[in-house]
N, C-alpha and C positions, 0 to 999 in steps of 0.2 A: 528237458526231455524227461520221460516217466516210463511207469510199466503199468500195466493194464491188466485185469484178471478177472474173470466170473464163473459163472455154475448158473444151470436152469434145470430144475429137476422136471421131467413130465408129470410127474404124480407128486405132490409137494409130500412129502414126510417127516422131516426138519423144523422144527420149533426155531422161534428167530435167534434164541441164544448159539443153537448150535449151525445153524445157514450161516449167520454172519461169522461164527469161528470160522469155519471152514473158508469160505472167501477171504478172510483176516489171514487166512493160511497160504491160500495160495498166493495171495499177493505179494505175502513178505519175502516168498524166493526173490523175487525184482527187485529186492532192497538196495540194489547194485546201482538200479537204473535211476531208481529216485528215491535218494538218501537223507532229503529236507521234511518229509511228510509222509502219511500215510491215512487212508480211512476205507471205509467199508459204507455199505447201505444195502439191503436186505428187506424184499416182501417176500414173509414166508409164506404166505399166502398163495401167491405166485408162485414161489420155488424159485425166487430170481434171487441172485447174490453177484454184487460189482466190488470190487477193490481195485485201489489205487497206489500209488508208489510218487511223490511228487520231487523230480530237481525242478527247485524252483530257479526259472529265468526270466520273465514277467510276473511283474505284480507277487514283490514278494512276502505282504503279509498273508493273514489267514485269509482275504477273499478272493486266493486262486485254489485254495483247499477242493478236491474233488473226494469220490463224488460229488459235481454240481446238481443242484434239478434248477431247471428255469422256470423263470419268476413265476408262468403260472399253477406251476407245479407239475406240467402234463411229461416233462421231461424227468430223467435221471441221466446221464452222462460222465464216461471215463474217458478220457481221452490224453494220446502220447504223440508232443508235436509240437508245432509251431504254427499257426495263421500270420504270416511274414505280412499281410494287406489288411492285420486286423483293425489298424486304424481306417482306412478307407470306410472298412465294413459296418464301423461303429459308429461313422459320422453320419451313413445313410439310413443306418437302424435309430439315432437319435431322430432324424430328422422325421421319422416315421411314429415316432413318440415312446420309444422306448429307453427306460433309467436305466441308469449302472452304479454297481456299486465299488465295484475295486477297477480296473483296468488290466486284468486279462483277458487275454483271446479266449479261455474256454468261456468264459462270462458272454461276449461276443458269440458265438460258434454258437451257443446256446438260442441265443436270441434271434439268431439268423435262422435256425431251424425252425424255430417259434412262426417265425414270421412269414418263411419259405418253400421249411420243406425239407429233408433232409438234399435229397438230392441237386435241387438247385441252390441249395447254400454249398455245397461242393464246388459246382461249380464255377463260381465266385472265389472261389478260396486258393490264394496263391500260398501254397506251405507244404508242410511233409507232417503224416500223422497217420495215426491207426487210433479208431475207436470204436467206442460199443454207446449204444443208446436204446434204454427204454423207456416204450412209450406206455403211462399206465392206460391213459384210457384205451388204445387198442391194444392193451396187452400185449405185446409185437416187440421183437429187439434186431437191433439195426446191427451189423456191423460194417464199418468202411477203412479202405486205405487209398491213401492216397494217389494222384496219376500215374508218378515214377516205380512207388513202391521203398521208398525209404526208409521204411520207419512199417517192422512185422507183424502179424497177426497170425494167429494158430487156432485154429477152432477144432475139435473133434468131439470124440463120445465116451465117456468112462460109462462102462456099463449101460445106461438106459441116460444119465443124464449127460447134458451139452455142457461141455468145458470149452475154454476159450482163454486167452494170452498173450502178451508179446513174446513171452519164449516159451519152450516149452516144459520148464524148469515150474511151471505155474500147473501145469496141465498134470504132471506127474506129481504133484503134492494131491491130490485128489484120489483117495485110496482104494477106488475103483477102476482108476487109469492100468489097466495092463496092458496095453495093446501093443502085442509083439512088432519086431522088425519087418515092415513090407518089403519084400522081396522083387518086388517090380520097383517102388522108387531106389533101391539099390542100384539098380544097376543105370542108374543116372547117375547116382555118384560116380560110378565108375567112369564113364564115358565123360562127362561135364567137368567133375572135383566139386558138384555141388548140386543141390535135390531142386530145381524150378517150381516156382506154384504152378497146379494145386494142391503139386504132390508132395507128400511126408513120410520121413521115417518111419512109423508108425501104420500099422493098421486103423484105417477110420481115424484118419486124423488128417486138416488140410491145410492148408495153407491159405488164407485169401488174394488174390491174384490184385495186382498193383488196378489203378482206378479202379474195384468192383464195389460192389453194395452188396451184402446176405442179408436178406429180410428174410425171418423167423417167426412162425408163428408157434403155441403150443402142438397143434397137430403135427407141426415137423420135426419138434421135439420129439416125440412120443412114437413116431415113425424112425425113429434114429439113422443111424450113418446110411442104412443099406437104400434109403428111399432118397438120395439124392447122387446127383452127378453135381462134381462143384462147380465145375467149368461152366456147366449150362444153370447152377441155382443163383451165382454170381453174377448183378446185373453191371455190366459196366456205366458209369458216367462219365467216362471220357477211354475212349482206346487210342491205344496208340499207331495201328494200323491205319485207321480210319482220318486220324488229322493228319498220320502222313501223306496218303492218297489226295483228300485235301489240300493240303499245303503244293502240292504236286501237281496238282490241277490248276493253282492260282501262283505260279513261281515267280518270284522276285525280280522285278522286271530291268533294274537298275545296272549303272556299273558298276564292278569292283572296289573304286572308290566311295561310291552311294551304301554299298552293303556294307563296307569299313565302320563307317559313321554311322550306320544302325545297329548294327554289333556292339560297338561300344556305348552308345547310348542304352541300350538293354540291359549288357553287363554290367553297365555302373548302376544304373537302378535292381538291379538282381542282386548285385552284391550290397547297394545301401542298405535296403529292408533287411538285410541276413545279420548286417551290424546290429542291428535295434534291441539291447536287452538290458535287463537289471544289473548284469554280473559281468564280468570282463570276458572279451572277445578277443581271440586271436586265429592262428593261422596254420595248418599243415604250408611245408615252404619246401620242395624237393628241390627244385631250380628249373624242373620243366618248363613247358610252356602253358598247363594247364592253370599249376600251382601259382605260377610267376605270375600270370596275371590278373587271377583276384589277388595276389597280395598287392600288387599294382593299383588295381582299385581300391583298394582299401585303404592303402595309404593315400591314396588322390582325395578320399573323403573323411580324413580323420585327424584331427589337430593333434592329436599327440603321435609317436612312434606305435607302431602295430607291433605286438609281441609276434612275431614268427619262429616256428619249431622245425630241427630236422633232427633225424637217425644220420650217423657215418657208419660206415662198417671197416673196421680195421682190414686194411691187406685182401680188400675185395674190390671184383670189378663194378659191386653192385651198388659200391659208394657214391651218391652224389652230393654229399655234405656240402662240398666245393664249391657247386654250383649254387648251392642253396645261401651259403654264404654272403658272394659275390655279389645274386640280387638282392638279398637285406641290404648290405650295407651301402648298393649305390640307391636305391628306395629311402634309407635312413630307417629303416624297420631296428624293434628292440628285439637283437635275433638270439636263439637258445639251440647251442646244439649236442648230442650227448652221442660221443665215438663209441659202439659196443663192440667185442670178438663173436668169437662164436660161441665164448661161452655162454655169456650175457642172451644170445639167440636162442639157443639151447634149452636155457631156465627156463623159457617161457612155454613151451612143447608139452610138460605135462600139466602145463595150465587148460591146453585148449579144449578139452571137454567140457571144464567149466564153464567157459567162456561159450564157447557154443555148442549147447544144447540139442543141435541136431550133426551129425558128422560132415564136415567142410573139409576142403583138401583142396583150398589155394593158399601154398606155402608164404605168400605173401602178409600172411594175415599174421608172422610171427614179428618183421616190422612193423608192423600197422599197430599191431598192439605195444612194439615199444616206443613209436612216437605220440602212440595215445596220452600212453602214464607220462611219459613228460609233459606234453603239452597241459594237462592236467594241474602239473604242479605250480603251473601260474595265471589258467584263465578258466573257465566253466564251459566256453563255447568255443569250437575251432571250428573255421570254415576249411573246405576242402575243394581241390580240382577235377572230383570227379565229373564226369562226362564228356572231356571232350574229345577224347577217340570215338568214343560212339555217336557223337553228333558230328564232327568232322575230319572223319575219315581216318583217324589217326593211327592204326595198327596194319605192320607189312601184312600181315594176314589176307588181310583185304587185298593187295596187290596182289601175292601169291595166289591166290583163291581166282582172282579177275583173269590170271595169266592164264590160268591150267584151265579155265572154263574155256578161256577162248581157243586153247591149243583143243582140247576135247571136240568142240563142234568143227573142227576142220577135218576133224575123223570120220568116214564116214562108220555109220549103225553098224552094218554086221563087223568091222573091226574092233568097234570098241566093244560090243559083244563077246567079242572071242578074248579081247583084253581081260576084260570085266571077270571071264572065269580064272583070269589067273590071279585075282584076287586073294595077299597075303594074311589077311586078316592080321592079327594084332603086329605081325613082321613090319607090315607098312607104317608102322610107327617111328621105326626105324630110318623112313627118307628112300631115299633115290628111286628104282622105275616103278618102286612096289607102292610107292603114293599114286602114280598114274593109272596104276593098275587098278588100285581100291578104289578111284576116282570114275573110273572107266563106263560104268553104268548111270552115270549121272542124269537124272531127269530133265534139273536146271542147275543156276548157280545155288539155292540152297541145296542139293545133297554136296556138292562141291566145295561149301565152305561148314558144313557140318563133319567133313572127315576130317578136316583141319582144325576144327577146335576140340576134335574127339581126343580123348584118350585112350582108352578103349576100347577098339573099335566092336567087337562083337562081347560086351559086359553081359549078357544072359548069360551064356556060355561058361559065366565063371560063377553064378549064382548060383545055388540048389533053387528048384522050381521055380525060377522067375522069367518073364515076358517084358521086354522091356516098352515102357509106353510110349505116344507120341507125345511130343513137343512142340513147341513151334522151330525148332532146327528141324524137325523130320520134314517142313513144308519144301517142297520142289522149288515153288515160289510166292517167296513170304508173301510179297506184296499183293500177289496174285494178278500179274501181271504188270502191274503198272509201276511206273518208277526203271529206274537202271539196276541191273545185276547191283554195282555199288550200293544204294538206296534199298536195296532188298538186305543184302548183308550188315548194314547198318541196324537197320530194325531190327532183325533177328535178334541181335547182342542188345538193343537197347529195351526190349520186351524179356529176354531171358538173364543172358548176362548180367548186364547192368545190375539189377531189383536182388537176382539171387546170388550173386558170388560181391561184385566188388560194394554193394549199399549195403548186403549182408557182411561183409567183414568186417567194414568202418563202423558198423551200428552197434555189433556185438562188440570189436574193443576199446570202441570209445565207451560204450554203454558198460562196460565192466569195474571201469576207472569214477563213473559218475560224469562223465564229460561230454557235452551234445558235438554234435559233428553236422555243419550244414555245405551245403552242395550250391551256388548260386546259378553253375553252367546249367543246371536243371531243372532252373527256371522254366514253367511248361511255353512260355514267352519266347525266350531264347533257344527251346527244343524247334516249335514249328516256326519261327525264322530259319533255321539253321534248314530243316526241310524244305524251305520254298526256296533254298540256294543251289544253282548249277553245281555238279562234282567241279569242274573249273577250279570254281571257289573254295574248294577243300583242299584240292590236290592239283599241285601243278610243279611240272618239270621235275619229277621226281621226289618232291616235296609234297609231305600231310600235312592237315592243317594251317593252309597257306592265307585263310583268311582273320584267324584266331591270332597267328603268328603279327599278321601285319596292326593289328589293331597291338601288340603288346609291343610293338618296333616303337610305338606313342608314350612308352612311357621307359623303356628301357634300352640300352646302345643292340647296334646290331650283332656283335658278339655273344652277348647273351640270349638272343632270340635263337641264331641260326649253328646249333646244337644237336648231336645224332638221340635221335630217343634213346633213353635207359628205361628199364621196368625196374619195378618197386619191386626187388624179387628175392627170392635165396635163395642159399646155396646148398639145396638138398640133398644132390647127389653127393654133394661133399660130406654131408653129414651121416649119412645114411652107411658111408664106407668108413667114416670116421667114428666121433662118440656116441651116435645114433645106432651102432652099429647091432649091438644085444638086444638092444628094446626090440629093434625091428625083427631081431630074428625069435625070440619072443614070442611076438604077437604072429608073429608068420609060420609057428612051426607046424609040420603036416599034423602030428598028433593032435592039436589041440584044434586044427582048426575042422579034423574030423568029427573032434567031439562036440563041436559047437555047433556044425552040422548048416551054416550059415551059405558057405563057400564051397566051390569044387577043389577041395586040395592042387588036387594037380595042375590046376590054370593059373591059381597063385604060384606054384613054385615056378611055372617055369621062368616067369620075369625077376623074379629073386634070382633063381642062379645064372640068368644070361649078366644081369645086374653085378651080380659078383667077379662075374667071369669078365667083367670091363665092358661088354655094351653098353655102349651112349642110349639117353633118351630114358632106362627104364625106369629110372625114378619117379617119371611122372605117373606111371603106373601103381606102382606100390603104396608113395604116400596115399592113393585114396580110400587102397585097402588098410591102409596101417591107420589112418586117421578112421576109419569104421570102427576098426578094430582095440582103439584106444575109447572113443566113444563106447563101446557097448561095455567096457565095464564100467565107465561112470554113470551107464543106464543102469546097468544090475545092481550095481551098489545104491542108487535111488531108488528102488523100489524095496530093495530091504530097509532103507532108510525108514521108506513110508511106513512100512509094516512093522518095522522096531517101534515106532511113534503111536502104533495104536490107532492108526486113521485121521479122523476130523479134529482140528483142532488140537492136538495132543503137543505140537514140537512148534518150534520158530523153522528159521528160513530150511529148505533145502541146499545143500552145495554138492555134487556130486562128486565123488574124487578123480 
């Protein structure tokens, strides 16, 4: 895994000693992401400047060193990621007549472009990545990410010139980067716990949305932020609405049994290719039924023991060490586990600015990062069980959401009308008739299962002048029609959720520690199978993931399959009344946060003091202001940083406090 970084000025003014400092600059904040290498490449000519950051995992002498340019020179390329099929790719680009000289995939990915094209060497490409490519002879710079969106990219505007990044730790070393807090993707934090592509913290600043392409010419440079919408300058090469409808059109025609044995067939080759590297592989291991079964496969196709990693949490219900235990040792996995309190939790809390660069508020992400750092301290690569709540069915959400949709349409219109005005607004966060109430004016099932993942529900309301935008949760019906209420809510999360909250928290603290993190269930292979399967096959008898489950019964006793879910979660409210207790009130107090001028004082307090006063629930509210609120001073402190440094080139990395 790597970090990625450039600059394109519209009007080149930069001599290449000081171009190349400055990309030499912004890269080295990513020193985090790839601690083995680094380099630059620079036409000042152009105004183009790339840097790089390299963890080497393939091909680890100097000929996976990037910037690459391909063999005929028409390329330059950065690139953060993995090509999991770049053997395939390489035996049919040999056969085509093309040399290689070391054996990595960016070597490959390179020559595939050469040969194809950017966009159909995509997709070809089984991996997770974000890159930048330019082209000298059309002058033109590509950026792309991947289907799922695994792996980030950040593009905006410091003054008149194009920055771009994996974090935006890259973007802010750039000493024209000012651009304040936008006030409309705020109040997505608020509502979500986390900002969706294409929207950014930042003014003129976006996000690339998971499968797109930005093709950039100089005129578009030179036109800056205000001459694009990014939604529509983003071209996609694979969406993920469109293979689901697909997939839905051509549904798996088989039994139960027949879909078992193609599942696992998939799995086992999603997970082989993920083993494939220079540097030792191993495992996040909770005891789920996600994690349980690529460690399952893994160990099905590895002659030695799998190093597998878990968190315990002392005297919490959040512990699933146990479990995680359990399956290593009937697998024979070489398993590592490290019990933390709350202190141990705690430490890590004013790390999270650093760590993520934009403001996130899924408390999850304080485990996540402590089984990073250990997993860390014995492999370079850990695979992970994200995806399969959102490919099969796996969160009560979904059930919740399907119940109240269907109690709503039995209502007729002018009742749920006259319901609908009684609408509590943020009260119904709180549960009982004030959910049905808030629900009451439903279009379809997504407004229905967008109130249920809301947090807050009316977040403009607490911004000073902000609009909050749409999303893909704002859609009535994702699918737009087609597919099942279920199958719509699936997408949803798998378009939004997924890319921005849980592949953004795994990425950021694996990526802090220096440790790649891969994903096999999100294989794009084992995404549209899992769409061309009946709900049946996900959920049955009261039971999710009923087909995942049965394919892991193959390698593990039925006791350890049939298991109530636990979430990877913390204990916030705990903390928050506990040693969290000053920080919070702190960053919460009305005075400062008058003078900050950010917030409606008074919307904030009142969840602080019901919070105080013992109501359940308001935690989830707060953290998303308090993790803002933590963030912007490790923004203001980065920008005095820059300006203490003198601008281009003057300092090494960035770290915000």
């Amino acid at each position: 895994m790597c970090g990625l970084a450039g600059l394109w000025l519209p009007n080149p003014c930069l001599h290449g000693e000081a171009l190349n400092a400055l990309a030499g600059a912004m890269g080295a904040t990513l020193h985090h992401r790839g601690p083995d290498d680094a380099g630059t490449w620079c036409d000042a000519q152009a105004g183009i400047g790339l840097a790089h950051q390299r963890l080497s995992i393939l091909d680890l002498s100097p000929l996976g060193h990037q910037p690459m340019a391909s063999n005929d020179g028409r390329y330059q390329l950065v690139y953060n990621g993995e090509i999991y099929n770049f053997a395939q790719l390489r035996a049919a680009l040999s056969a085509l007549g093309h040399r290689f000289r070391g054996h990595s995939d960016t070597e490959v990915l390179l020559a595939a472009i050469s040969e194809w094209g950017l966009e159909a060497t995509l997709a070809q490409c089984n991996g997770m990545f974000a890159l930048a490519l330019w082209d000298t002879r059309e002058q033109t710079l590509q950026l792309a990410r991947d289907r799922v969106g695994k792996k980030p990219l950040y593009y905006g505007w410091a003054g008149d010139t194009l920055v771009f990044g994996s974090e935006l730790k890259a973007l802010w070393r750039h000493p024209d980067f000012d651009n304040d807090v936008a006030p409309d993707a705020l109040t997505l934090l608020l509502r979500l716990g986390y900002i969706p592509a294409p929207y950014c913290i930042h003014r003129d600043t976006f996000k690339l949305m998971p499968g797109r392409v930005l093709r950039l010419q100089a005129a578009d440079i030179a036109a800056g932020a205000a001459a694009h919408r990014p939604e529509q300058a983003q071209r996609p090469f694979w969406d993920a609405r469109q293979a689901m409808q697909e997939a839905l059109a051509a549904p798996f025609t088989g039994d139960a049994a027949a879909a078992e044995e193609r599942l696992d067939a998939l799995l086992r080759d999603a997970v082989g290719l993920r083993m494939v590297a220079d540097v030792p592989v191993g495992v996040f291991l909770s005891g789920g039924t996600d994690s349980s079964i690529v460690t399952a496969l893994m160990q099905a196709q590895s002659a030695r023991p799998v190093r597998s990693f878990s968190i315990g949490f002392s005297g919490s219900h959040h512990d699933e060490a146990p479990l995680a235990r359990e399956v290593a040792a009937h697998l024979g996995c070489e398993h590592t586990e490290l019990y933390v309190d709350g202190r141990d939790a705690l430490a890590v809390v004013p790390e999270l600015p650093r760590m993520f660069d934009e403001p996130f508020a899924d408390a999850s992400q304080v485990p996540t990062a402590l089984v990073a750092k250990l997993a860390r301290t014995g492999v370079t690569v850990a695979l992970s069980g994200d995806g399969g709540d959102e490919l099969f069915f796996g969160y009560s959400r979904y059930v919740r959401a399907l119940r109240n949709w269907q109690m709503l349409r039995a209502v007729p219109a002018p009742l749920r009308a006259l319901l609908a005005r009684r609408a509590g607004g943020e009260g119904s966060r709180t549960g009982g008739l004030a959910v049905l109430f808030n629900e009451a004016g439903a279009r379809g099932i997504g407004d229905v299962y967008r109130n249920r993942i809301s947090r807050w529900r009316r977040p403009a309301a607490a911004v000073r002048g902000a609009h909050e935008p749409e999303t893909f949760y704002s859609l009535a019906q994702p699918l737009h029609g087609a597919g099942t209420p279920a199958d719509a809510m699936m997408l949803a999360d798998f378009t939004t959720y997924l890319p921005d909250d849980l592949l953004c928290k795994v990425d950021r603290t694996s990526m802090a520690v220096g440790l790649e993190a891969r994903a096999p269930l999100l294989d794009w292979r084992v995404a549209e199978f899992a769409w061309s399967l009946p709900l049946a096959f996900k959920y049955r008898e009261g039971h999710s993931k009923y087909l995942l489950k049965q394919v892991l019964r193959r390698y593990v006793p039925d006791h350890m399959v049939d298991r109530p879910k636990r979430g990877f979660g913390a204990p916030v409210g705990d903390w928050l009344r506990g040693d969290l207790r000053a920080w919070a009130q702190a960053l919460l107090d009305p005075a400062r946060l008058a003078a900050e001028g950010v917030f409606v004082p008074e919307s904030i307090q009142a969840p602080w003091q019901a919070f105080l006063g013992g109501q359940r629930k308001w935690h989830t509210h707060l953290w998303t202001v308090l993790m803002f609120q933590a963030w912007q001073e490790g923004w203001r402190q980065a920008r005095a940083d820059v300006a203490g440094q003198g601008g281009a080139g003057q300092g090494g990395a960035l770290h915000p406090a």
